[in-house]
Backbone bond lengths (Angstrom), bond angles and torsions (degrees), N, CA, C in turn:
res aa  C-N    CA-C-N  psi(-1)  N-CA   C-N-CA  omega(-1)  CA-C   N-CA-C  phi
1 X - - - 1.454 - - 1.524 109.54 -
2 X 1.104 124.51 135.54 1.713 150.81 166.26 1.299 110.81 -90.46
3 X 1.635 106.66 117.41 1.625 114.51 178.26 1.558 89.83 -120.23
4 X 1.312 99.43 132.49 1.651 98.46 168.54 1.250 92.13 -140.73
5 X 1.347 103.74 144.11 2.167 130.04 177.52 1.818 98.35 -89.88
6 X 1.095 146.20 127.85 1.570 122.80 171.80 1.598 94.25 -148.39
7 X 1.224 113.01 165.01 1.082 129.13 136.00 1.696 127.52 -80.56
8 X 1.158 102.59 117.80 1.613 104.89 -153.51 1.276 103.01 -146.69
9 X 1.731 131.56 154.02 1.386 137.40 156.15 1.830 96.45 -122.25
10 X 1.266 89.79 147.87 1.850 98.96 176.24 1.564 119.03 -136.84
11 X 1.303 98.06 139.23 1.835 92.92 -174.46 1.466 91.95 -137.32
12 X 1.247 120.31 137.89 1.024 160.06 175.38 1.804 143.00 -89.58
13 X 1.245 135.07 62.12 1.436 132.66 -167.03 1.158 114.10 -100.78
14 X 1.490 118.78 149.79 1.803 126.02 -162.62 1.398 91.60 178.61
15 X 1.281 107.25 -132.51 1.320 133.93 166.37 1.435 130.14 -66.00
16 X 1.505 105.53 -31.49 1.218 131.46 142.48 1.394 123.58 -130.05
17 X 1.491 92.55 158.96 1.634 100.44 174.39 1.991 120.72 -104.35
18 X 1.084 97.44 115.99 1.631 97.62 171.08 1.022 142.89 -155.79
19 X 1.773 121.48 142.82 1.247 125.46 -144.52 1.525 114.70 -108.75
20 X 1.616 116.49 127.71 1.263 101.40 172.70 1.752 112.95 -119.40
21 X 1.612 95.60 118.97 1.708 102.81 -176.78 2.039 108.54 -41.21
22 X 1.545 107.84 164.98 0.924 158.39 175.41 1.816 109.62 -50.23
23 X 1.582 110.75 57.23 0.968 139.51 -174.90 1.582 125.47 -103.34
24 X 1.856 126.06 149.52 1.718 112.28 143.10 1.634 117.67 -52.83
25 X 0.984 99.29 136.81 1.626 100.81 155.79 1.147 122.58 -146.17
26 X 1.460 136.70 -165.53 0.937 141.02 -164.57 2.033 107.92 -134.77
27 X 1.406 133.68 113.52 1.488 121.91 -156.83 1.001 103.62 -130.68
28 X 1.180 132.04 99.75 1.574 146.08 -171.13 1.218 112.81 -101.84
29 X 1.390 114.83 107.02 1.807 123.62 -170.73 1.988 97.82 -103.94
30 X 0.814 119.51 110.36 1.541 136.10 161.98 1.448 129.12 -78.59
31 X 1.366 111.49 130.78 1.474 130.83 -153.97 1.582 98.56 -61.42
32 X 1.407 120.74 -26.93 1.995 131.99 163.05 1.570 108.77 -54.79
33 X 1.621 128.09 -28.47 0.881 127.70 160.12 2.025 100.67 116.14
34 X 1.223 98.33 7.43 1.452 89.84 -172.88 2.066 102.60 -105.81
35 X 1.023 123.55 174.09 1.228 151.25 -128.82 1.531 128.72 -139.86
36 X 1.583 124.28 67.31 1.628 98.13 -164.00 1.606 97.75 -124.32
37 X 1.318 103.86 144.37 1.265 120.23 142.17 1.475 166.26 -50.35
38 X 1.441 118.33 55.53 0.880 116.69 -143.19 2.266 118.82 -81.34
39 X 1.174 117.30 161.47 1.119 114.62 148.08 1.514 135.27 -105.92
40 X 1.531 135.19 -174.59 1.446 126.02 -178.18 1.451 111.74 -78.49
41 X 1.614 106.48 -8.40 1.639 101.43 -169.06 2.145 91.36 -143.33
42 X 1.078 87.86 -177.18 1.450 100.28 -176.11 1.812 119.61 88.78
43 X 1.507 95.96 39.32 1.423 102.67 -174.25 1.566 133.33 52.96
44 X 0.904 108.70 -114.58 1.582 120.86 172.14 1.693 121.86 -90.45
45 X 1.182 91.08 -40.43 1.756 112.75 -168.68 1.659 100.76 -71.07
46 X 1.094 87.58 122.01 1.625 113.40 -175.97 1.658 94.95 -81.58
47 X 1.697 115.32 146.69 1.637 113.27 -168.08 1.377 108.91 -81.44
48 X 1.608 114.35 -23.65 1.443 117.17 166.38 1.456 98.92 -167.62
49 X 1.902 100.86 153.07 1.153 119.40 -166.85 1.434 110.51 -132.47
50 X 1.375 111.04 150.99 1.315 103.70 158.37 1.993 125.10 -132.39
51 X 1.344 115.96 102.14 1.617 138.73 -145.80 1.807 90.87 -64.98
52 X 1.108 95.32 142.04 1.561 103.84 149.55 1.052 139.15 -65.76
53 X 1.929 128.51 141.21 1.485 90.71 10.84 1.764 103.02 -120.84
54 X 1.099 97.52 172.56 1.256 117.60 -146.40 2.116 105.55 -146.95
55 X 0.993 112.08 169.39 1.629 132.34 175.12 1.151 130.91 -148.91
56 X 1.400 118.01 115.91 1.071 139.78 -141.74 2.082 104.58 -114.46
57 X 1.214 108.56 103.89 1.676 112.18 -173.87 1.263 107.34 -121.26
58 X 1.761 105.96 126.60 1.539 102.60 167.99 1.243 127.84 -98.02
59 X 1.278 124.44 118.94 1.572 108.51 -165.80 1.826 106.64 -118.52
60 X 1.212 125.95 153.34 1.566 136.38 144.19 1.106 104.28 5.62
61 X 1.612 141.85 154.68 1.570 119.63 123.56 1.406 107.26 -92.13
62 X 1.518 120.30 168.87 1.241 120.02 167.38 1.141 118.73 -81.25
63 X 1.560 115.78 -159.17 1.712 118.07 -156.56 1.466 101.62 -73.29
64 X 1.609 136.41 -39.68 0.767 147.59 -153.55 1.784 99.34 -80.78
65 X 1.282 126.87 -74.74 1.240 149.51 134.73 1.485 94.95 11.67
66 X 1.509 113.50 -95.41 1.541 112.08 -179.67 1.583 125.18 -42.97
67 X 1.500 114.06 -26.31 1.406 113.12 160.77 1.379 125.48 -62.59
68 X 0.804 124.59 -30.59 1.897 126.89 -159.45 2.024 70.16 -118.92
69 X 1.158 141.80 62.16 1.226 160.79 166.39 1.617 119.85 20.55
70 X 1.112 115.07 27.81 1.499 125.67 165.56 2.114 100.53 -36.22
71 X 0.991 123.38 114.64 1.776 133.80 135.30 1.693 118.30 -46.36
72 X 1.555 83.29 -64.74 2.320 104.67 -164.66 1.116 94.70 -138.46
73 X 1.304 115.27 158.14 1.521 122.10 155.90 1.408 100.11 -135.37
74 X 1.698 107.84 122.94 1.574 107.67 175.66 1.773 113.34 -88.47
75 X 0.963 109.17 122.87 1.346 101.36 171.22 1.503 104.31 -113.90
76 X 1.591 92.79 140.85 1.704 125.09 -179.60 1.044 132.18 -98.20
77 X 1.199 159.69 48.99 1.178 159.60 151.93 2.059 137.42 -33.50
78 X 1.524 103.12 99.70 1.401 92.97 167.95 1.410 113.38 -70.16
79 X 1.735 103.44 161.33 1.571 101.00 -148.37 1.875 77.61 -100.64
80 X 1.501 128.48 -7.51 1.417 102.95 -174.70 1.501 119.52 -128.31
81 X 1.533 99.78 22.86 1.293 135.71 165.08 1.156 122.08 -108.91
82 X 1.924 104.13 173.26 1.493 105.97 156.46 1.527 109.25 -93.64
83 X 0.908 99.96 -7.14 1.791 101.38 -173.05 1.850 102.91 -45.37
84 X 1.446 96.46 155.86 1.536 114.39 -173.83 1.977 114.39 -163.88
85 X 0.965 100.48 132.30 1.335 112.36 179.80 1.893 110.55 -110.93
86 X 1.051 139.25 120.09 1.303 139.47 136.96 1.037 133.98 -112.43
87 X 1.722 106.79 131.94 1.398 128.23 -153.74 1.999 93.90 -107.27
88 X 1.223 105.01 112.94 1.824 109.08 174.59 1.659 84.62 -101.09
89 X 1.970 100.21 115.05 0.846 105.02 -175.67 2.147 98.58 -101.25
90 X 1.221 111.24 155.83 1.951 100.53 -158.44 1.567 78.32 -134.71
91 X 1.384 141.79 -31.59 1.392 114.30 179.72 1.646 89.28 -177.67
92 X 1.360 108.57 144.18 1.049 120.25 -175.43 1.442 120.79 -134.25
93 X 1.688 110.31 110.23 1.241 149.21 -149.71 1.470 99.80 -87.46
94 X 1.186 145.60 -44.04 1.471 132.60 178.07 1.706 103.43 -162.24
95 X 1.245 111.82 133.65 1.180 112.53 172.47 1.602 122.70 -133.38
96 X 1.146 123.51 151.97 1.509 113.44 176.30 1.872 111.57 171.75
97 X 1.025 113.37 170.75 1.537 124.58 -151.52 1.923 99.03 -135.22
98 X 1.879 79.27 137.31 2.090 58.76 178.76 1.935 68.76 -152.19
99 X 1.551 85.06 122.53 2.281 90.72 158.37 1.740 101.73 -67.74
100 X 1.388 94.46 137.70 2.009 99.28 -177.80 1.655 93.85 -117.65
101 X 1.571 113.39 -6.74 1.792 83.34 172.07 1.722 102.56 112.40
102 X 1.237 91.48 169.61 1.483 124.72 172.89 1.888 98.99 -81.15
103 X 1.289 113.69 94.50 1.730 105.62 164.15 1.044 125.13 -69.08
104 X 1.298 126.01 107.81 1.694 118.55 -178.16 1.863 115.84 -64.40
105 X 1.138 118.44 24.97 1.497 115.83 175.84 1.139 96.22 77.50
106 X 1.784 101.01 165.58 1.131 126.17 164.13 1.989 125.77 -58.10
107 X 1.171 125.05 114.83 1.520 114.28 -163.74 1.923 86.50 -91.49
108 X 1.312 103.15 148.09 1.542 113.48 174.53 1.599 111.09 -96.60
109 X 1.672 93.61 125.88 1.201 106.40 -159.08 1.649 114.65 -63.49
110 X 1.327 136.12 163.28 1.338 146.24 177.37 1.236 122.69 -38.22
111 X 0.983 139.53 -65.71 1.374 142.04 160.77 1.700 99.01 -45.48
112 X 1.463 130.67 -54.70 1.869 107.04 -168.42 1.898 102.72 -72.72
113 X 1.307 104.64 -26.83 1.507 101.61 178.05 1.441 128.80 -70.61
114 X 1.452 109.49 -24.56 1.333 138.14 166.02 1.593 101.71 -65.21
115 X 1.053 114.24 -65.37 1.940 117.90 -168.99 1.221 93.05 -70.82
116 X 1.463 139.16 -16.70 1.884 120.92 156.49 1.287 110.40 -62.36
117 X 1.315 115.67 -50.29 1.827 112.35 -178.45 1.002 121.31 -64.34
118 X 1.545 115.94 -29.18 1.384 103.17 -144.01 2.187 83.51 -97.28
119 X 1.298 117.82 -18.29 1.557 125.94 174.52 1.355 80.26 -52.73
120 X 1.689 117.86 -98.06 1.271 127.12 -157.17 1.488 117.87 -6.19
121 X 1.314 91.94 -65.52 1.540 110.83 -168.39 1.824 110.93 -59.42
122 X 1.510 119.67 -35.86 1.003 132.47 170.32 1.558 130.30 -108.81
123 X 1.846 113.69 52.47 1.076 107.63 -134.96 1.597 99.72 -91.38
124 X 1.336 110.47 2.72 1.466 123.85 165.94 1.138 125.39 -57.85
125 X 1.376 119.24 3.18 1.688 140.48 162.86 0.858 137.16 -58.75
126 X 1.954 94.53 -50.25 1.587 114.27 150.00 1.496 117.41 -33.21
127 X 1.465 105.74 -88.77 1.282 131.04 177.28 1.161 128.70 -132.10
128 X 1.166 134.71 -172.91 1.512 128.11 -151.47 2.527 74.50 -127.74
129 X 1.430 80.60 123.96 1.369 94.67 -156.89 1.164 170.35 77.99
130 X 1.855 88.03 18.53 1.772 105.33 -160.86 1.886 77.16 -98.09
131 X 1.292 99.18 168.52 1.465 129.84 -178.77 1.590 120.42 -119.04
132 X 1.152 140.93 -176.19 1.142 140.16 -177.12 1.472 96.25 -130.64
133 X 1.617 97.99 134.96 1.760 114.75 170.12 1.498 97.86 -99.34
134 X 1.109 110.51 -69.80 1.943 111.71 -164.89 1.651 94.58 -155.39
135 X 1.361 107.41 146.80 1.605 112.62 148.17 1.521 117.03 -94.57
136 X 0.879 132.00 145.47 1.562 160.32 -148.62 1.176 101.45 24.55
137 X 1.276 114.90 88.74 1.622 139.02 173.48 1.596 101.20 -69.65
138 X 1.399 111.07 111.16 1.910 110.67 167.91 0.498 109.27 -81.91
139 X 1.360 116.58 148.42 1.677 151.07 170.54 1.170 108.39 -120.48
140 X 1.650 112.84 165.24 1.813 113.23 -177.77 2.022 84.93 -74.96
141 X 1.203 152.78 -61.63 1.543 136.75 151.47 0.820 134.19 -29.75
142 X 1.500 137.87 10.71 1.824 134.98 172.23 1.506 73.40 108.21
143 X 1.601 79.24 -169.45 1.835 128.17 -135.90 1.456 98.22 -101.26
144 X 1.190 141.04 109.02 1.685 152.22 156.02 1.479 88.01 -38.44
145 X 1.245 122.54 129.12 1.474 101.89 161.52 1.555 121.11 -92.54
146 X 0.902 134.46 43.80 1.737 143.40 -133.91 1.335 114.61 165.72
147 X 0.811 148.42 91.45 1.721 127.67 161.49 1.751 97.60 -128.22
148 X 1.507 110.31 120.40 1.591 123.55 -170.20 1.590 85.30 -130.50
149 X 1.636 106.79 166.17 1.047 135.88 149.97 1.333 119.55 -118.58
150 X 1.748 123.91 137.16 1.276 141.84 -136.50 2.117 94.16 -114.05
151 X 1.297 90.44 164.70 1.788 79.80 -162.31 1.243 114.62 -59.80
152 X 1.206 122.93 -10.51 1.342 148.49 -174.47 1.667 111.03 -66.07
153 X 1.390 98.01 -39.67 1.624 100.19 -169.23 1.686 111.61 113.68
154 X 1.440 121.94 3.93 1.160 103.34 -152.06 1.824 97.09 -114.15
155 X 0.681 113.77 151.00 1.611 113.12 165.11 1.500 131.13 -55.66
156 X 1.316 113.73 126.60 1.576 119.56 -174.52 1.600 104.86 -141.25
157 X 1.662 98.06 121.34 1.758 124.35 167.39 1.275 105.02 -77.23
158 X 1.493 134.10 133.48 1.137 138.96 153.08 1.459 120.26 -141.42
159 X 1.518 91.14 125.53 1.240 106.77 -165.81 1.928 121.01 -109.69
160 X 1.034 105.90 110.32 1.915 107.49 -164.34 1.391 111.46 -101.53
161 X 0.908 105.10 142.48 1.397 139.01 167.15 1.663 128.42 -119.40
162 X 1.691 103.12 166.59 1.675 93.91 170.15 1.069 110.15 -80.23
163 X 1.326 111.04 -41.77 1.767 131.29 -167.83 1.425 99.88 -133.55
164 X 1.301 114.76 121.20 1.263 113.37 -161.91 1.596 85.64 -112.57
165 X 1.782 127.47 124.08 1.084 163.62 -143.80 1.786 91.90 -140.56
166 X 1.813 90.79 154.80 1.857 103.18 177.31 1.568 105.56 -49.74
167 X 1.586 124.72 -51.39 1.108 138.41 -165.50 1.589 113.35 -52.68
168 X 1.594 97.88 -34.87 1.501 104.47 174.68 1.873 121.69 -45.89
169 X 1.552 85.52 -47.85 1.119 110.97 -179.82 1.580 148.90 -51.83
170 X 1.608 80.25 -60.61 1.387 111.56 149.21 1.609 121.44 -26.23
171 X 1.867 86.65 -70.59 1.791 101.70 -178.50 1.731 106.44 -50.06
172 X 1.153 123.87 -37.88 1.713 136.15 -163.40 1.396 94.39 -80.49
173 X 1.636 123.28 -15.95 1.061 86.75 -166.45 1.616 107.13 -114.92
174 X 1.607 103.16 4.40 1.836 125.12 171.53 1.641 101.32 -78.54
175 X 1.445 115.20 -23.82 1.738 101.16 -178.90 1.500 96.19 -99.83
176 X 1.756 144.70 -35.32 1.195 113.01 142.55 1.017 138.73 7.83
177 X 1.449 115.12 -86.57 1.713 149.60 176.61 1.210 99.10 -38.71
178 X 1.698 131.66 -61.50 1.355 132.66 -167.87 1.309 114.64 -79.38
179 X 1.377 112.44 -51.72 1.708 110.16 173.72 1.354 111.46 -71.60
180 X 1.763 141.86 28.66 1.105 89.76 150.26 1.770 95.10 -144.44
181 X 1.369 96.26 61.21 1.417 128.20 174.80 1.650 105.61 -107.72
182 X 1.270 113.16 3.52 1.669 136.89 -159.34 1.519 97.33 -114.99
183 X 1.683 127.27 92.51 1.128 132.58 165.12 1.557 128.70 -28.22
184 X 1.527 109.51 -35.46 1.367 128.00 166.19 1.478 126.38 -80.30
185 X 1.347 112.74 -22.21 1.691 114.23 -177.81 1.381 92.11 -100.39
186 X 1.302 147.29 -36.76 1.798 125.35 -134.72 1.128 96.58 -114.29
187 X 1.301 123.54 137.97 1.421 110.28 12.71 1.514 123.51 -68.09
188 X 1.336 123.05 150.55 1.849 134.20 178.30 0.879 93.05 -130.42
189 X 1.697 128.38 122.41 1.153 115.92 132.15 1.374 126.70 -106.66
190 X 1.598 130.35 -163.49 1.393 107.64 -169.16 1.786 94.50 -132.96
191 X 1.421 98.14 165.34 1.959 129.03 161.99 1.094 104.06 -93.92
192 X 1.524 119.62 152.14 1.388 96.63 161.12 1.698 64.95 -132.91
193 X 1.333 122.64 144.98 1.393 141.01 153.90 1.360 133.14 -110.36
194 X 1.308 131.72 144.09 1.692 121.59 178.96 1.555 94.38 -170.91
195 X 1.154 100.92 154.32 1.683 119.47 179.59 1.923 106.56 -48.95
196 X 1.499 114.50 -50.13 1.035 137.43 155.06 1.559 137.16 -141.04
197 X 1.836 110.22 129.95 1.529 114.47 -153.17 1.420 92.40 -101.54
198 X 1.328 121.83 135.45 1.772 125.32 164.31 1.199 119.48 -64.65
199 X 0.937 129.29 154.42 1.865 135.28 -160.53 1.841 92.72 -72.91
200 X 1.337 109.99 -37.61 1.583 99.89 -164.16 1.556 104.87 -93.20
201 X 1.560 131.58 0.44 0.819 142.49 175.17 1.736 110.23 -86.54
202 X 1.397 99.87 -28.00 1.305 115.08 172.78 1.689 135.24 -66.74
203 X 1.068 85.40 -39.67 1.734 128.97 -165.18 1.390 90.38 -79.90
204 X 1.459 127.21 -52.84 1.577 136.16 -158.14 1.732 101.78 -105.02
205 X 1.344 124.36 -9.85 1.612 119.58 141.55 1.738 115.30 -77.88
206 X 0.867 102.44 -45.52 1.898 97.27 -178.70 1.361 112.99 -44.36
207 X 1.474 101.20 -53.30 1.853 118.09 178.14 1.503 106.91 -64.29
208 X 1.305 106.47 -16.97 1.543 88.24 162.94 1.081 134.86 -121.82
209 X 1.638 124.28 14.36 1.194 133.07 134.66 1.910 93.53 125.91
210 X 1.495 104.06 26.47 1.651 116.09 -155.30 1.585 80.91 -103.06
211 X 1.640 114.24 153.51 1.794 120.83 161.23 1.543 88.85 -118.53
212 X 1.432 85.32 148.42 1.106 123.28 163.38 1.518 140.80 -112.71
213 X 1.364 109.35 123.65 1.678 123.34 -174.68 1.551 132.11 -95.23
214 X 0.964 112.16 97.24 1.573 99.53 175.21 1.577 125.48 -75.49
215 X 1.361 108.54 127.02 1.901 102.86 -150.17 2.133 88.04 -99.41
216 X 1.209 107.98 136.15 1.577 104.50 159.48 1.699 92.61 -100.84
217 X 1.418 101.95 117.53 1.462 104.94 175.90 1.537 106.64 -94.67
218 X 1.565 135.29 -13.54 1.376 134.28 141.20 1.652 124.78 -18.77
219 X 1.670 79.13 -67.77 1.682 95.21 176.44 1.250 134.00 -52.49
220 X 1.622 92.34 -53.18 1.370 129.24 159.72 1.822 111.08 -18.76
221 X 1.203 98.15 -71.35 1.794 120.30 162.51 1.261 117.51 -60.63
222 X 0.984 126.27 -19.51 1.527 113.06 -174.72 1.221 120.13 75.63
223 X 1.569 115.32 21.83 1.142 116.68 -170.34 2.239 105.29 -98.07
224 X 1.216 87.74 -52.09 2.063 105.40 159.26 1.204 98.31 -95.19
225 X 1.834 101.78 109.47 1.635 89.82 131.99 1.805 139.46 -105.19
226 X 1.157 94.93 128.23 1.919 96.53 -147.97 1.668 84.09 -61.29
227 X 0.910 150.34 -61.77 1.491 167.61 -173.73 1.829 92.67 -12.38
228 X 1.617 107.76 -67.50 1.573 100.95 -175.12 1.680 109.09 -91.26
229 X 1.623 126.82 31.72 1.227 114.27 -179.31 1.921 94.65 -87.14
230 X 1.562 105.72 133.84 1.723 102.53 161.43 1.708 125.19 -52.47
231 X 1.495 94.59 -30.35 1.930 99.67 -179.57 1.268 86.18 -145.93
């Protein structure tokens, strides 16, 4: 990874066009090949980016360019777009390169890894007769975290979350698609489960033919039992 400090302006054309004045920033070039822009504030979100993958060329500026004080000009290019980023680089404040490695992914935090086991183990939650096939069922896309069969015989994906969001969904609904292209699983249909589901996350499983579970992972534990609460 490439961190460079610069004095820089950047303009941007695609789908849209946009300009960012004659500022410090912060320009983080990634070993994926993509490109962001950062400022000192605005959280995480970089002010403009350019995604992989993409190609990244440093060229001269010309006479004109070097007047109004161009150094570099990076030009950006996605390789399956028209999209384009140029970086007028005007002085450059710190630069340097550091290899960060092989990232082992994101690990899923305790509580969502917990509400996989603790389902599995109690997978009668689902339904009154589903069974357990495997927990983290692979796919050529990652790991189903769920794969049960329903009293019926039929195959069921379930996919958990804490807060089960559209995105959740989405994902449940790309291993759908794949598992039941599988002569041996399909029909599949899917769960989508989470401690708590968003109304539009809700709305956009129904439409796709997905149920939805609300998990008490308290209960789950044995820690609440809702059964003897008065309210």
């Amino acid at each position: 990874m490439r961190l460079v400090i610069a004095k820089c302006s950047v303009d941007y054309e695609g789908r849209l066009r946009a300009h960012l004045p004659l500022a410090t920033r912060l320009l983080m070039v990634k070993a994926d090949g993509s490109v962001l822009v950062h400022s000192d504030g605005g959280s995480y979100k970089p002010l403009n980016w350019m995604s992989p993958p993409a190609v990244m060329r440093i060229v001269e500026p010309d006479e004109e360019q070097a007047a109004e004080g161009d150094v570099e000009l990076w030009h950006v290019a996605h390789q399956k777009s028209d999209d384009r980023l140029v970086v007028h680089i005007k002085e450059i404040i710190h630069d340097t390169e550091h290899n960060l490695g092989t990232d082992p992914g994101l690990i899923k935090d305790g509580v969502e890894s917990d509400l996989q086991r603790l389902l599995a183990d109690q997978i009668e939650t689902v339904g009154a007769g589903f069974s357990l096939i495997r927990r983290e069922y692979m796919t050529a896309i990652g790991p189903v975290d769920i794969l049960a069969r329903d009293a019926g015989g039929s195959t069921v994906a379930i996919e958990l979350k804490r807060v089960g969001d559209i995105d959740g969904v989405e994902q449940l609904t790309r291993y759908l698609e794949l598992l039941n292209r599988d002569p041996l699983l399909k029909p599949v249909r899917g769960v989508f489960a989470a401690q708590k589901i968003k109304p539009q996350a809700r709305t956009l499983a129904t439409d796709r033919g997905i149920d939805c579970l609300v998990l008490d992972y308290d209960a789950m534990r044995g820690v609440d039992d809702s059964a003897a609460r008065l309210f």
